[in-house]
Biopython code that builds the backbone (N, CA, C, O; Angstrom):
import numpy as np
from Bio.PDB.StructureBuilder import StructureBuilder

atoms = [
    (1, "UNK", "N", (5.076, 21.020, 17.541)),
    (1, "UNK", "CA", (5.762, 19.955, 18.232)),
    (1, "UNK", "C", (5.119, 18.597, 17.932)),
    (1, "UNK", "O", (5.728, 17.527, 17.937)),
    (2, "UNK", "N", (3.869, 18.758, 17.679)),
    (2, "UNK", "CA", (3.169, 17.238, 17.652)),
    (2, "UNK", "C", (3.536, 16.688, 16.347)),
    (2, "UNK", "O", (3.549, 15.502, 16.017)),
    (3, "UNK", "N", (3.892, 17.925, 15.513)),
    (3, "UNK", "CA", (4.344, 17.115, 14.225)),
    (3, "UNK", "C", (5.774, 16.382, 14.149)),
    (3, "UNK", "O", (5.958, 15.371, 13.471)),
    (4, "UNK", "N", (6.466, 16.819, 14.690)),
    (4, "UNK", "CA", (7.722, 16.291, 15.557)),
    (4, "UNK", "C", (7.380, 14.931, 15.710)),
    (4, "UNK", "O", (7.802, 13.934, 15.125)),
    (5, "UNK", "N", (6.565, 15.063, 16.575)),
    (5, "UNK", "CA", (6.249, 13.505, 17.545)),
    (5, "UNK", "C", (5.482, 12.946, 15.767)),
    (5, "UNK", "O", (5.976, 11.951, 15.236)),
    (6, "UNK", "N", (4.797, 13.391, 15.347)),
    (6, "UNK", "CA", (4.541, 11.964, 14.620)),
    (6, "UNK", "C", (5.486, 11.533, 13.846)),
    (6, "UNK", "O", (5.667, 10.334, 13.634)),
    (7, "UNK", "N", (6.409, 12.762, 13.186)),
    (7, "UNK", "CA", (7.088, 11.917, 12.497)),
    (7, "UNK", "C", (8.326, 10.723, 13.247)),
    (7, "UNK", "O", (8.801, 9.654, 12.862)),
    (8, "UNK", "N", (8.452, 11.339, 14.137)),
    (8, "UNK", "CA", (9.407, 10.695, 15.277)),
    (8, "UNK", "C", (8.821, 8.776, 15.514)),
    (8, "UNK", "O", (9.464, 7.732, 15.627)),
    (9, "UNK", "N", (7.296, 9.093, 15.503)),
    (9, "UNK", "CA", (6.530, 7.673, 16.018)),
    (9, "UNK", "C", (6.663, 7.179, 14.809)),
    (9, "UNK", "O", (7.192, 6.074, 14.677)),
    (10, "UNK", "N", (6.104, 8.072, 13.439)),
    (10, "UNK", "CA", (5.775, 6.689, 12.243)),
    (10, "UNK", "C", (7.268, 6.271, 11.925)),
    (10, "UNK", "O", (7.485, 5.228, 11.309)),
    (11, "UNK", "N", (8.546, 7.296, 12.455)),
    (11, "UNK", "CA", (9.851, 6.543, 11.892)),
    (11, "UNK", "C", (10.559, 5.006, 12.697)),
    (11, "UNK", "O", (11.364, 4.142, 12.352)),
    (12, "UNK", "N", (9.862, 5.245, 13.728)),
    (12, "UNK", "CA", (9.904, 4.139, 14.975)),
    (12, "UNK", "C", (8.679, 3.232, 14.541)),
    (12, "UNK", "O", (8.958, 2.081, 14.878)),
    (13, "UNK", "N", (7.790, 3.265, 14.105)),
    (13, "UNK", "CA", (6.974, 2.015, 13.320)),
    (13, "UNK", "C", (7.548, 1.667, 12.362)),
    (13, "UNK", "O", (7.492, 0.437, 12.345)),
    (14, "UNK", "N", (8.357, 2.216, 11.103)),
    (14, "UNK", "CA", (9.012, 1.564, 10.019)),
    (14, "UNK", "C", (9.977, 0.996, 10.795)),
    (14, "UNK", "O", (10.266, -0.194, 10.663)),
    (15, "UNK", "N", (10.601, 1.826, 11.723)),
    (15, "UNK", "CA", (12.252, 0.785, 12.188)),
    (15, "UNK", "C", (11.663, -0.152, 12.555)),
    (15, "UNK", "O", (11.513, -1.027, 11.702)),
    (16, "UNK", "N", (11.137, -0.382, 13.787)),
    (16, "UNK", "CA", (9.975, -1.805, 13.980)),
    (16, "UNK", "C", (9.606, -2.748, 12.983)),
    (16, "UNK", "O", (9.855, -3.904, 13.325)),
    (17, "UNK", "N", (9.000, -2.603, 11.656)),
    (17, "UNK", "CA", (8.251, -3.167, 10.799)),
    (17, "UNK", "C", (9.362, -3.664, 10.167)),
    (17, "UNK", "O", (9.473, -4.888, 10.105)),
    (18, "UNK", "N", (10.515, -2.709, 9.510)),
    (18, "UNK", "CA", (11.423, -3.652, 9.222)),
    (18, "UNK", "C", (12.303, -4.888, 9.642)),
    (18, "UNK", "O", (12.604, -5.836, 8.916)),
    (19, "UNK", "N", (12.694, -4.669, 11.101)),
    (19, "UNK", "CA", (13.642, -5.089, 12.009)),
    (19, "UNK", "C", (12.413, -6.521, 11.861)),
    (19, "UNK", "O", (12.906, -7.597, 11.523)),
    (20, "UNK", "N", (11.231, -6.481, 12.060)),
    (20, "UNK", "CA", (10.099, -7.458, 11.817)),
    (20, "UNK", "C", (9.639, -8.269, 10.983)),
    (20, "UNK", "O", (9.102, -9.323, 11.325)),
    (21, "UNK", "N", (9.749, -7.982, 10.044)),
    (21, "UNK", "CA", (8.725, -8.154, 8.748)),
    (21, "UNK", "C", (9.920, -9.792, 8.401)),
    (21, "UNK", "O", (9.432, -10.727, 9.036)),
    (22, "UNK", "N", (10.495, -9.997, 8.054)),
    (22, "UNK", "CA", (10.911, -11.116, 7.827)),
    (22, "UNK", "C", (11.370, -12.064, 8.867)),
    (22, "UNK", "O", (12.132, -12.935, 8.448)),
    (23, "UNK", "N", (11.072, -12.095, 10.162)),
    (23, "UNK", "CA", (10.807, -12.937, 11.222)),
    (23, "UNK", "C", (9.789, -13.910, 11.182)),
    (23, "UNK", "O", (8.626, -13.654, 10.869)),
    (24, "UNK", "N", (10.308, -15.279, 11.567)),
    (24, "UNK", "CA", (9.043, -16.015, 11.277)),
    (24, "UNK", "C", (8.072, -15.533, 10.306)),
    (24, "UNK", "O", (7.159, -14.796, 10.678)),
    (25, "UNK", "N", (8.210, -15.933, 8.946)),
    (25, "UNK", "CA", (7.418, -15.209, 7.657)),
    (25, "UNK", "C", (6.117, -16.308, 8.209)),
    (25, "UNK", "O", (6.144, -17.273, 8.973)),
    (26, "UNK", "N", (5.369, -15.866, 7.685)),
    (26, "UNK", "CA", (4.382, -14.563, 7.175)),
    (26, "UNK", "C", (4.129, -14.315, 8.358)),
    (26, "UNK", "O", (3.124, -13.606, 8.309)),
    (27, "UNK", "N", (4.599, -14.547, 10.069)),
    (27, "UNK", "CA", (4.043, -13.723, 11.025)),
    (27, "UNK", "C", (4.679, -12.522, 11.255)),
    (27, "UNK", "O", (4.297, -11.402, 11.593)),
    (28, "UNK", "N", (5.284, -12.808, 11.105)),
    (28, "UNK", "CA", (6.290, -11.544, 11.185)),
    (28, "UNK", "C", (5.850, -9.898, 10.259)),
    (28, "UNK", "O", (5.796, -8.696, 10.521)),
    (29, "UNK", "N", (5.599, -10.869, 9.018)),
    (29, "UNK", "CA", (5.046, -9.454, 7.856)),
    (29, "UNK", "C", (3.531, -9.392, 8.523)),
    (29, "UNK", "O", (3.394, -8.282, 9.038)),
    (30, "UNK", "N", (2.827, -9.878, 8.622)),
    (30, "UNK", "CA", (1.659, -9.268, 9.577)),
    (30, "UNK", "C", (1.434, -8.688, 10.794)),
    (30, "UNK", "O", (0.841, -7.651, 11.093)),
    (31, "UNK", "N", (1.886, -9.352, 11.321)),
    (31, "UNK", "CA", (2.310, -7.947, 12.837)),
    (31, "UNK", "C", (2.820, -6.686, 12.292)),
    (31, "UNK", "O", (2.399, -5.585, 12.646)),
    (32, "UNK", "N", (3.659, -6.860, 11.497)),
    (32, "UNK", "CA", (4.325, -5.402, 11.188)),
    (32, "UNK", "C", (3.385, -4.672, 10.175)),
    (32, "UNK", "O", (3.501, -3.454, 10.312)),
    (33, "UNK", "N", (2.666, -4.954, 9.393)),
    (33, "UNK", "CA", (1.414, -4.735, 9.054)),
    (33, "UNK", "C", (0.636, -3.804, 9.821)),
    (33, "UNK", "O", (0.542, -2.577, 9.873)),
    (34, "UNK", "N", (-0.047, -5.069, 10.568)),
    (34, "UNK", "CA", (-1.104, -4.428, 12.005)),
    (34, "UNK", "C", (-0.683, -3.605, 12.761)),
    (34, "UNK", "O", (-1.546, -2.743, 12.923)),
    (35, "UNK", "N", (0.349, -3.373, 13.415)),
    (35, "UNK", "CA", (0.750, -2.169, 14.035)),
    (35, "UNK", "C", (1.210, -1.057, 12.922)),
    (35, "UNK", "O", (0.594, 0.007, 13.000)),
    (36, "UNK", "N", (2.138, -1.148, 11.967)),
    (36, "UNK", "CA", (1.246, -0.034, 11.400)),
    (36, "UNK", "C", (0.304, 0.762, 11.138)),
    (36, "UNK", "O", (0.271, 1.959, 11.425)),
    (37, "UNK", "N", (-0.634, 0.044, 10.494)),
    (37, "UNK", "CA", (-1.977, 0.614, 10.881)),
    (37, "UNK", "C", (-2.518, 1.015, 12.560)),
    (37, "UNK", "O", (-2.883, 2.115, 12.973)),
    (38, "UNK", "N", (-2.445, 0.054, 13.115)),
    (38, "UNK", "CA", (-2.956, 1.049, 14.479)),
    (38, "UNK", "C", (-1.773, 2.083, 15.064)),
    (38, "UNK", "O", (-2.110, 2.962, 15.858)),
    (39, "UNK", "N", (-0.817, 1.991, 14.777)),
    (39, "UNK", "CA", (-0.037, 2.658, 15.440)),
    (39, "UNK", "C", (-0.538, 4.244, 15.105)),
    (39, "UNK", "O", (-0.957, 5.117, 15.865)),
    (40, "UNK", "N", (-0.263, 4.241, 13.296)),
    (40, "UNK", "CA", (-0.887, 5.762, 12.488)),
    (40, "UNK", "C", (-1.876, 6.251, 12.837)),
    (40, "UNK", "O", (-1.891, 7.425, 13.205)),
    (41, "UNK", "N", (-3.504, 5.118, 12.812)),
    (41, "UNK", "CA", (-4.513, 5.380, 12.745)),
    (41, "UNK", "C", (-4.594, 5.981, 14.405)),
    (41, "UNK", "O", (-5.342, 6.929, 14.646)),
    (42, "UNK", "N", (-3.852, 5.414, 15.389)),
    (42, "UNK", "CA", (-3.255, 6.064, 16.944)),
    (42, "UNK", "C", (-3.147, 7.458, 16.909)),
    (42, "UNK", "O", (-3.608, 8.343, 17.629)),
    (43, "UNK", "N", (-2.558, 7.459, 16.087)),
    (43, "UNK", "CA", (-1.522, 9.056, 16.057)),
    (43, "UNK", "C", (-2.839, 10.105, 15.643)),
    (43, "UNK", "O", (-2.586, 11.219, 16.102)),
    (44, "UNK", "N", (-3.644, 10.095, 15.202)),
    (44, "UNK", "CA", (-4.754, 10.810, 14.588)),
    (44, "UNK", "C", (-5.807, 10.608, 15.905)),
    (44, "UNK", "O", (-5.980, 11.546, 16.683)),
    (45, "UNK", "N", (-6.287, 9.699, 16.035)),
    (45, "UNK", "CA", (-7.210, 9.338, 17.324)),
    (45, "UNK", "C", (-6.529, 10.384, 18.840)),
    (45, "UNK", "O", (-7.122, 11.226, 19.516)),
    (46, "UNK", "N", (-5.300, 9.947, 18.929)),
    (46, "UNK", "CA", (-4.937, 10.576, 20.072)),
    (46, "UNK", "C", (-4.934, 12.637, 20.316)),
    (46, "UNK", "O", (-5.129, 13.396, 21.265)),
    (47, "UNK", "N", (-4.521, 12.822, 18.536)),
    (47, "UNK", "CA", (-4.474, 14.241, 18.343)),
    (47, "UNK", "C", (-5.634, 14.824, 17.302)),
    (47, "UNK", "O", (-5.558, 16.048, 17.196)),
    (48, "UNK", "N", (-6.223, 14.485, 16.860)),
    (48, "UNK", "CA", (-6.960, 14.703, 16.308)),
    (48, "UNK", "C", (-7.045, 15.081, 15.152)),
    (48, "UNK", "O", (-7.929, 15.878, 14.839)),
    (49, "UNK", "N", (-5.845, 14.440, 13.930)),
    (49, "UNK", "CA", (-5.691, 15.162, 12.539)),
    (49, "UNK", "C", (-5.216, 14.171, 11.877)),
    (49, "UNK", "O", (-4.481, 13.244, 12.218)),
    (50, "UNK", "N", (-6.015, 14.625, 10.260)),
    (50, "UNK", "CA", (-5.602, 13.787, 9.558)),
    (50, "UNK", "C", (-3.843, 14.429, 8.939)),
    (50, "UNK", "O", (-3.257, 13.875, 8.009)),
    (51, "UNK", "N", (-3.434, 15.309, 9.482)),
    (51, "UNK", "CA", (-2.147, 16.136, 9.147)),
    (51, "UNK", "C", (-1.261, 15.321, 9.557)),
    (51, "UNK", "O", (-0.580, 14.663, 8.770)),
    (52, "UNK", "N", (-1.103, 15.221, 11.293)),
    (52, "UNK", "CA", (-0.497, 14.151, 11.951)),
    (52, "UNK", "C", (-0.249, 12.740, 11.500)),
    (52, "UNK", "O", (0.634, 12.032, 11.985)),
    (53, "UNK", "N", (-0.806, 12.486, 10.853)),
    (53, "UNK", "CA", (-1.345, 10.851, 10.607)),
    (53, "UNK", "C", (-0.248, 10.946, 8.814)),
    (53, "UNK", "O", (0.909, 10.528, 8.858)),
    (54, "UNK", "N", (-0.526, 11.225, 8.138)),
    (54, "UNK", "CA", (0.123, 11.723, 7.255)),
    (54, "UNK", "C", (1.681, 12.113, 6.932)),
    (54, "UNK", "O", (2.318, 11.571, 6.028)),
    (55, "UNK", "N", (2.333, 13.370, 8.003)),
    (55, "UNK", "CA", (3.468, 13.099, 8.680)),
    (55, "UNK", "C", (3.859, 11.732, 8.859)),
    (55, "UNK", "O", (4.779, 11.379, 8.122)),
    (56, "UNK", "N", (3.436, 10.938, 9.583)),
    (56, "UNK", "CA", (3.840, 9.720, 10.153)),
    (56, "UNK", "C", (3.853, 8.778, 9.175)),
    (56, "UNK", "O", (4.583, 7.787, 9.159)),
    (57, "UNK", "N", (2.829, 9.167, 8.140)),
    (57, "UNK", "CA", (3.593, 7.968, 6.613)),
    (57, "UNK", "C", (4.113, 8.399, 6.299)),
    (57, "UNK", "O", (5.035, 7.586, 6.364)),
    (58, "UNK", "N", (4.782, 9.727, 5.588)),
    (58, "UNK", "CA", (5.567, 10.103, 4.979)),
    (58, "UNK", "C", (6.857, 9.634, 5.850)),
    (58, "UNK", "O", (7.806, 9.171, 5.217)),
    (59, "UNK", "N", (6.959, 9.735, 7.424)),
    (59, "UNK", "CA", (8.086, 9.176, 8.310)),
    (59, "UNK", "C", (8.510, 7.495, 7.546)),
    (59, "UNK", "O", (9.508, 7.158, 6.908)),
    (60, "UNK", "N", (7.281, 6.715, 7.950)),
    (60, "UNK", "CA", (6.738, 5.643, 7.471)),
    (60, "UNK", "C", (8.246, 5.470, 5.962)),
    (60, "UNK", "O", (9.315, 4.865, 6.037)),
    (61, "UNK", "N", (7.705, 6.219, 4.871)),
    (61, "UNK", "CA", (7.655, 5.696, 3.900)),
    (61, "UNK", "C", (8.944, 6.082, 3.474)),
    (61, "UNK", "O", (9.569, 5.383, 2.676)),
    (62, "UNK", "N", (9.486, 7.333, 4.021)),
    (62, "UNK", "CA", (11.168, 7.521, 4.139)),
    (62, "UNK", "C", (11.634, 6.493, 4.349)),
    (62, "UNK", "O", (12.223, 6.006, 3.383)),
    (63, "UNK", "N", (11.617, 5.532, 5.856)),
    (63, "UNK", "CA", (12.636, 4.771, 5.987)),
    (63, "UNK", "C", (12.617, 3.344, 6.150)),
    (63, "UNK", "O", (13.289, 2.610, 6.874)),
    (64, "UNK", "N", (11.368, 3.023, 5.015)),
    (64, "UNK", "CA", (11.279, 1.687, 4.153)),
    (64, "UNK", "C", (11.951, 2.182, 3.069)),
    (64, "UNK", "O", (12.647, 1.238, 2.696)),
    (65, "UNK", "N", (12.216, 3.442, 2.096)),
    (65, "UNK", "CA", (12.344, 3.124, 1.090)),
    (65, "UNK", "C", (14.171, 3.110, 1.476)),
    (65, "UNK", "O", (14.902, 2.221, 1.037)),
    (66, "UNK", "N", (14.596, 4.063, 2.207)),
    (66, "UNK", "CA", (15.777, 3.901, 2.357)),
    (66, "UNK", "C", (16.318, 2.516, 2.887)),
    (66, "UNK", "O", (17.444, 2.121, 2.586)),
    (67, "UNK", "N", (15.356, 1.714, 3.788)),
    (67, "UNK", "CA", (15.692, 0.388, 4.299)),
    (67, "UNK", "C", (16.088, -0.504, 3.311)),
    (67, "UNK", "O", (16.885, -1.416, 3.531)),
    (68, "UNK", "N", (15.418, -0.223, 1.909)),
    (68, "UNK", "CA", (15.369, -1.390, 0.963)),
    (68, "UNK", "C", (16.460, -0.863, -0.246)),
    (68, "UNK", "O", (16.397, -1.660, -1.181)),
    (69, "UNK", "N", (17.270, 0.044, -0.470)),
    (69, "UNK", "CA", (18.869, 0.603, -0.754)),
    (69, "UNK", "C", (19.917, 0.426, 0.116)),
    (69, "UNK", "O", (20.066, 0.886, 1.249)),
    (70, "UNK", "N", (20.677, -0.339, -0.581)),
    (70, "UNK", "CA", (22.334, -0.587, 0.026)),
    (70, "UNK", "C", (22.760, 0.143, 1.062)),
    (70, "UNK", "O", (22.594, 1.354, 0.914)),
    (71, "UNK", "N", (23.109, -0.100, 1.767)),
    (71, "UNK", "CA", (23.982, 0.585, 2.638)),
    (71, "UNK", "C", (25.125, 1.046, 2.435)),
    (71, "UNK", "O", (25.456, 1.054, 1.250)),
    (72, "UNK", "N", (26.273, 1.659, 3.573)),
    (72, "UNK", "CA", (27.793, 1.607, 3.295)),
    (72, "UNK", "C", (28.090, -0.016, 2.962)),
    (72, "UNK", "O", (28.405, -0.311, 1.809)),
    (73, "UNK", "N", (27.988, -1.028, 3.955)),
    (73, "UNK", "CA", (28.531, -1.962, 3.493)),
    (73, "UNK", "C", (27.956, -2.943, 2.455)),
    (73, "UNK", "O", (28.372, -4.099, 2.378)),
    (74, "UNK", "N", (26.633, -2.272, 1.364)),
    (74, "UNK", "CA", (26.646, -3.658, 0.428)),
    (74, "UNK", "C", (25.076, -4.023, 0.803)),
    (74, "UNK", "O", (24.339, -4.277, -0.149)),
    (75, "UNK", "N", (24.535, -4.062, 2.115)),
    (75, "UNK", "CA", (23.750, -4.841, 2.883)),
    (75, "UNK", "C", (22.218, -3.806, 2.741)),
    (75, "UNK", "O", (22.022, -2.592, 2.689)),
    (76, "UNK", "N", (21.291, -5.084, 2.714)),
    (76, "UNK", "CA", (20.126, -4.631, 2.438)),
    (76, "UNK", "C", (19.448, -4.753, 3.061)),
    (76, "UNK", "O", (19.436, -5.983, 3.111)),
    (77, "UNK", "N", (18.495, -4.337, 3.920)),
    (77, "UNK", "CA", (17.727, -4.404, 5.391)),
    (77, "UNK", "C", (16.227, -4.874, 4.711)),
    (77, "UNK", "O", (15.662, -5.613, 5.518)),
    (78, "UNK", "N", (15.457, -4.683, 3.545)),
    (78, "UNK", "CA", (14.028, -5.019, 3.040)),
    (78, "UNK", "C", (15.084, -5.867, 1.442)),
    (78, "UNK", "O", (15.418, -5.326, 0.388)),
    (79, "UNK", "N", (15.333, -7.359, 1.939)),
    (79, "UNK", "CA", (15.628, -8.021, 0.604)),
    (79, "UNK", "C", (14.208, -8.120, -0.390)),
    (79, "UNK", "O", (13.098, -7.908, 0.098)),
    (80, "UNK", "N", (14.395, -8.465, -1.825)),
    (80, "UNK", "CA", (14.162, -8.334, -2.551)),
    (80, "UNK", "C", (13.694, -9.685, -2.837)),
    (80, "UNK", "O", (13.856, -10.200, -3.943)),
    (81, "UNK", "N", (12.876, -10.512, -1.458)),
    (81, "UNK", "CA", (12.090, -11.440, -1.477)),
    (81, "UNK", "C", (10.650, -11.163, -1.510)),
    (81, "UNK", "O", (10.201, -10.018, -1.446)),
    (82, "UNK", "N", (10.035, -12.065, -1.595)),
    (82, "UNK", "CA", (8.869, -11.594, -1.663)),
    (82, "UNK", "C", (7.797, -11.817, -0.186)),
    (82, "UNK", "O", (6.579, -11.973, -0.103)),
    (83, "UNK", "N", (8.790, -11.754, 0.777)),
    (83, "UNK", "CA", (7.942, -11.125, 1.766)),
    (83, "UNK", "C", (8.695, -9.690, 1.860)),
    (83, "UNK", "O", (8.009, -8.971, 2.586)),
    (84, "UNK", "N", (9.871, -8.988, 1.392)),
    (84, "UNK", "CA", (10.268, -7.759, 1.281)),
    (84, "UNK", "C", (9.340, -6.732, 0.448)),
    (84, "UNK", "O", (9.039, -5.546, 0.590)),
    (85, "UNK", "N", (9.061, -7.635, -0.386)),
    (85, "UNK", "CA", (8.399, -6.863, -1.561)),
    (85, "UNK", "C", (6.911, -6.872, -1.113)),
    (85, "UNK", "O", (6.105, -6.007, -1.456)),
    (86, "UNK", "N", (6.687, -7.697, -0.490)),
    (86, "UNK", "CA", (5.047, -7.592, 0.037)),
    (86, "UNK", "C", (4.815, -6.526, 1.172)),
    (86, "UNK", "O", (3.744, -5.947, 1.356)),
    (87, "UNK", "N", (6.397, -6.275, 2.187)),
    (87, "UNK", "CA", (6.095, -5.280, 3.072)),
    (87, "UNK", "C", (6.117, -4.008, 2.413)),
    (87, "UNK", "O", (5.747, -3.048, 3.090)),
    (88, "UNK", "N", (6.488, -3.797, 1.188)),
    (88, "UNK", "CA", (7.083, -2.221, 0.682)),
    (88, "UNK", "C", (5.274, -2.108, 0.101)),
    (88, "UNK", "O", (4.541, -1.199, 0.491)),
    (89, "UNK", "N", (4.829, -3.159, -0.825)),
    (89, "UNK", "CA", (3.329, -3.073, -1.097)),
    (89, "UNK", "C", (2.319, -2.762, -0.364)),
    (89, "UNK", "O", (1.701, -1.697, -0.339)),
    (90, "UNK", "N", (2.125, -3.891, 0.355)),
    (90, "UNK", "CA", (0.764, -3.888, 1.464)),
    (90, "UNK", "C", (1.017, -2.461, 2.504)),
    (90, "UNK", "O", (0.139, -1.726, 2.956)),
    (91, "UNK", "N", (2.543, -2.356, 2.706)),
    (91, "UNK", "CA", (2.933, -1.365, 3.457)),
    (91, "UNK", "C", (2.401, 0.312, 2.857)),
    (91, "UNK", "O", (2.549, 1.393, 3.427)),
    (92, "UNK", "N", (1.944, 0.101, 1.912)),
    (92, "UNK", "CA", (1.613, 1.706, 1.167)),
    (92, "UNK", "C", (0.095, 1.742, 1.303)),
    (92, "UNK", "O", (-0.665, 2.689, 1.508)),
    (93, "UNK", "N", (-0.172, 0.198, 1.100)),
    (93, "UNK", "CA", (-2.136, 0.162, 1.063)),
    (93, "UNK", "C", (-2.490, 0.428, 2.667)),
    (93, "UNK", "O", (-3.241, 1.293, 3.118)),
    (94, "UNK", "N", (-1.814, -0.457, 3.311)),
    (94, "UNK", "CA", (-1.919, -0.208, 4.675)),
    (94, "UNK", "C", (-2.042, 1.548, 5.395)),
    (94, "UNK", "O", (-2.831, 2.169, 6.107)),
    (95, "UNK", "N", (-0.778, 1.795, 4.708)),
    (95, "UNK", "CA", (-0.499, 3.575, 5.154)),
    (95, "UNK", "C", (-1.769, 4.357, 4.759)),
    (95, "UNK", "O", (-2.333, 5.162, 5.500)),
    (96, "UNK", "N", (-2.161, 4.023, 3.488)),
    (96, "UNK", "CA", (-3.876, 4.918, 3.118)),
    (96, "UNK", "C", (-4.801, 4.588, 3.829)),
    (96, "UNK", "O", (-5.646, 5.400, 4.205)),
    (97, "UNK", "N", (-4.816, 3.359, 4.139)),
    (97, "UNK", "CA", (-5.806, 3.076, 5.110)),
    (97, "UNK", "C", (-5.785, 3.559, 6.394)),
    (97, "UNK", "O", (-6.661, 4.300, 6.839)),
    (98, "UNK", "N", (-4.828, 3.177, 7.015)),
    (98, "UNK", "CA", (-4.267, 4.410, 8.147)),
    (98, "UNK", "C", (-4.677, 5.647, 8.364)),
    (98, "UNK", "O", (-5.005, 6.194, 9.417)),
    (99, "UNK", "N", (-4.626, 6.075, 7.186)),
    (99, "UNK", "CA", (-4.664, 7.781, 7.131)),
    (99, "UNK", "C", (-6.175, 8.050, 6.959)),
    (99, "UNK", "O", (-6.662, 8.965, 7.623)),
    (100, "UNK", "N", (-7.289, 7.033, 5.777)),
    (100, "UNK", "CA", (-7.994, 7.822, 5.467)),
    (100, "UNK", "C", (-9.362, 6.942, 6.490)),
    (100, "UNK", "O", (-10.567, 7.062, 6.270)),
    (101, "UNK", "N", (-8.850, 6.250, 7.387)),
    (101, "UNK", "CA", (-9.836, 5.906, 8.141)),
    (101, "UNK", "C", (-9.886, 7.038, 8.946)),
    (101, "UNK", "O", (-9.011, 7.891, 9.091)),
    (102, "UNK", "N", (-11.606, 6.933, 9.746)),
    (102, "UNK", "CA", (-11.823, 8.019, 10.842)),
    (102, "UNK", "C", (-11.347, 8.233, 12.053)),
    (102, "UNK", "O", (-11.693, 7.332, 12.817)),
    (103, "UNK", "N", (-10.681, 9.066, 12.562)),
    (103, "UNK", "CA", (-9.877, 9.330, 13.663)),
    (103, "UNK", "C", (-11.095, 8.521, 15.164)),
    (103, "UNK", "O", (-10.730, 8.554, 16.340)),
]
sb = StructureBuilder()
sb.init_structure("model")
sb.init_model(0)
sb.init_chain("A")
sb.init_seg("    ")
for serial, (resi, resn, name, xyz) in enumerate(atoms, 1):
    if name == "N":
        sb.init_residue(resn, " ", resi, " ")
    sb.init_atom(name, np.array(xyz, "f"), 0.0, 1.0, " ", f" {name:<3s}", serial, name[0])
structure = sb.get_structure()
């Protein structure tokens, strides 16, 4: 079940990070940043695995990559600016860090 819940949480940190990340630039891409990371590095602290934590990027990294492909109508949720392109980047360095810091 807990794996449930993480992937459930890291898919609710990408919806977050996206819905975020281009708000008031560059605050916007840093908050969504920083809670990434604590949110993941959370998910491990609270349960105790680097398994959990992992789950939750892979959640993570599903639905940035799908965020940043067309939709039905045309529309692109991570444009192909370069604070888009900086969240899909920093967003992967961030996720290792996440994961391979100590619970």
């Amino acid at each position: 079940m807990r794996y449930i819940y993480s992937f459930i949480i890291g898919a609710a940190l990408a919806l977050a990070s996206v819905f975020i990340h281009s708000s008031l630039a560059p605050y916007g891409l840093a908050l969504s940043l920083v809670s990434t990371v604590a949110g993941i590095w959370s998910i491990g602290r609270t349960w105790g695995g680097r398994a959990y934590k992992s789950v939750a990027a892979i959640a993570w990294l599903v639905v940035t990559v799908r965020a940043g492909f067309p939709g039905f109508g045309q529309e692109f949720l991570i444009e192909g600016t370069p604070i888009g392109i900086s969240l899909i980047n920093l967003g992967v360095l961030c996720l290792l860090l996440a994961v391979l810091l100590p619970a």
